[in-house]
N, C-alpha and C positions, 0 to 999 in steps of 0.2 A: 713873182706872180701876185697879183692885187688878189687878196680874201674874197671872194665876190658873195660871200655871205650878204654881206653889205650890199642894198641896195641904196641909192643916194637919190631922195625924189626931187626931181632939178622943177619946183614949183615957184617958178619964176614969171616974172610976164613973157616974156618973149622968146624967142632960139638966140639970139645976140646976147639978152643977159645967160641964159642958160650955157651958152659957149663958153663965155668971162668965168665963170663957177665954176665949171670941168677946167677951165687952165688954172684957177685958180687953188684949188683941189690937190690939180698934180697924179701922177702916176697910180700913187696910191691906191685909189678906186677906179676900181675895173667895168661895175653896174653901175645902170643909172635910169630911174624912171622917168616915162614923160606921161604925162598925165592929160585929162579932157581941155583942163583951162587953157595947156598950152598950144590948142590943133588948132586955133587961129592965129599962132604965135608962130607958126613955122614949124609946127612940134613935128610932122612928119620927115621933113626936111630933115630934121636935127637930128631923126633916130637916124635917116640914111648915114649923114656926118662922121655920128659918132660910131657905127659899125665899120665903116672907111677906117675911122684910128682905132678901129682893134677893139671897142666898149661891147658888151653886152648892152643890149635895150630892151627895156619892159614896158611896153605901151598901154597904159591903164586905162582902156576906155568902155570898161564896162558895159560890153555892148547888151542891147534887150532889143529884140524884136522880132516880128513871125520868123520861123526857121529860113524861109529861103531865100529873107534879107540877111540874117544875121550868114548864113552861108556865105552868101555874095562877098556880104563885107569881109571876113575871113580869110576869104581867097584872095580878094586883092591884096590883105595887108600882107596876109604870107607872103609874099614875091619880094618882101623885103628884107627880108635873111632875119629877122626879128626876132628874141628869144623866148618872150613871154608874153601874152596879149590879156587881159580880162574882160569874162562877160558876165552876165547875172547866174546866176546858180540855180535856175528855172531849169530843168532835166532838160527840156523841148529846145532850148537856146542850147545849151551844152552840146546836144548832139549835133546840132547844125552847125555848130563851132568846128565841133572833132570834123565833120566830114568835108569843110573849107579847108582843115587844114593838113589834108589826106596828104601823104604823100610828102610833107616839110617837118622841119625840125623843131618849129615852133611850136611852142607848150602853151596848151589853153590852162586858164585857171578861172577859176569858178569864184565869185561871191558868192558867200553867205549870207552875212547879215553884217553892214558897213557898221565900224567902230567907232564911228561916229554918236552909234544907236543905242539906243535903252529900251528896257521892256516899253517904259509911256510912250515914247516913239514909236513903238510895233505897235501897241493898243489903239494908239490915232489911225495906223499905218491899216487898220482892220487884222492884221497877219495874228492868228491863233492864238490861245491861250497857250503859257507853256514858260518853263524857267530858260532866259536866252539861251545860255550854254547846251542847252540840251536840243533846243532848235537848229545852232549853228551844228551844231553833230550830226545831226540828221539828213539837214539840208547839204552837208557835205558828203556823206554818206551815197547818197541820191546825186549827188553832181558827179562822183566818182564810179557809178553806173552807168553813168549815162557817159562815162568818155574824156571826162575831165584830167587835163595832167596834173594837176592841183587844186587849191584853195586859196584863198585869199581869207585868213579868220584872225580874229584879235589874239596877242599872244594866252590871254587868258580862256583861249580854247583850243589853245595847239595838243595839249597834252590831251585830251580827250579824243580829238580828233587821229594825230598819229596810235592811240588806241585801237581805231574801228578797224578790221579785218581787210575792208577796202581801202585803205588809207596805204598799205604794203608798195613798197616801188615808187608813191604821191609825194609832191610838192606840199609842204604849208609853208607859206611865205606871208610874214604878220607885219602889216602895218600900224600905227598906234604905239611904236618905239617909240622910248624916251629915256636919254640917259640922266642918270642921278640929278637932279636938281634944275632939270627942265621943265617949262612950263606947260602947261597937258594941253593947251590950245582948245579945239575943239574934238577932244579924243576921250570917250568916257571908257573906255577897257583899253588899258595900256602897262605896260611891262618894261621894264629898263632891259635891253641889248642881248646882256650876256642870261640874263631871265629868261626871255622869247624863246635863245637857241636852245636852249636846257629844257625847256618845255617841247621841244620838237619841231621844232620851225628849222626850214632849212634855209630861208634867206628873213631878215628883219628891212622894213625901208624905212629910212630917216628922213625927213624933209628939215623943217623950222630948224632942228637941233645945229644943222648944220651950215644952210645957206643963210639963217640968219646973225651966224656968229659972225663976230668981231674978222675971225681967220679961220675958214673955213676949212683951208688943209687941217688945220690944228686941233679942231671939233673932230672931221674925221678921221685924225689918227687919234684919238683919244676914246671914238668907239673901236676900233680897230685893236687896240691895245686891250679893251674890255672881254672883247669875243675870241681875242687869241688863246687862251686857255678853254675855253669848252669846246 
């Protein structure tokens, strides 16, 4: 059975290369995200595909919008046996999430605050005064009220976050992995593999680390081999 701690984010142009990647990959890995860039790439399609051969699929698309769009959308995607969807971590989106996806096995997970981000990013962004970590807490805190099966937070607030009271039975699933001697990309809070899960994350996702190697089965048995002991 594939670790599926491991998520493998297939950030590729298309469903055709993103296909080539999962053969090329192999058994191994069992998760696999598809993310916004790829939904004119065929990305829907592709999460059907890969549920067909047995994959988990995490469909990262961050949805934001009045509740009884974001409902709508929910519902339709639930119909596709999907296992993780993301939306903003706005309490009012969360619950319109939860109630799209009444009834299915699909787990909403909440954004916090994209890892991408810095305090000066938040400062531009208007969003309060406040040390990050402690916003991302909060705001997950608040997503986890409101109905959220998870998080979406950097690993360097997993630990805090599996902390909070509400947090008990919840998902943290940290993107911003980077194994040893990888290049940070565009990732400012980021944690190497076996770091994240230790911190309390219960899945890490990898993109560049591993579609852009040389051999990518090889990238990812080589996080594979990191996370086996924690």
């Amino acid at each position: 059975m594939p670790d599926n701690r491991l998520i493998v984010a297939l950030d590729v142009p298309n469903a055709l290369a993103a296909q080539d990647l999962v053969q090329a990959i192999g058994p191994d890995v069992g998760f696999y995200k598809i993310g916004l860039g790829m939904l004119t790439g065929g990305g829907l399609a592709l999460a059907i595909e890969l549920k067909e051969q047995g994959k988990r699929v995490f469909l990262d698309m961050k949805l934001f919008d009045i509740g009884a769009t974001v409902e709508a959308a929910v519902k339709g995607l639930a119909q596709f046996d999907l296992d993780f969807l993301t939306v903003h971590g706005d309490p009012h989106v969360v619950r319109a999430a939860a109630q799209g996806k009444s009834g299915t096995d699909l787990n909403i997970l909440a954004v916090t605050i994209l890892t991408s981000l810095d305090r000066a990013d938040l400062d531009a962004g208007l969003i309060k005064p406040g040390d990050l970590p402690d916003l991302v807490a909060e705001r997950a805190g608040r997503a986890f009220e409101a109905g959220a099966d998870g998080v979406i937070a950097s690993p360097q607030e997993a630990a805090m976050i599996r902390a909070l009271p509400e947090a008990a039975g919840k998902l943290i699933v940290t993107p911003g992995v980077r194994p040893a001697g990888a290049a940070l990309g565009d990732q400012k809070r980021v944690a190497t593999p076996a770091g994240a899960l230790a911190s309390g994350a219960d899945h890490i996702v990898v993109g560049r680390p591993v579609w852009q190697a040389a051999d990518p089965a090889k990238a990812a048995a080589a996080i594979l081999a990191e996370i086996a002991g924690v």
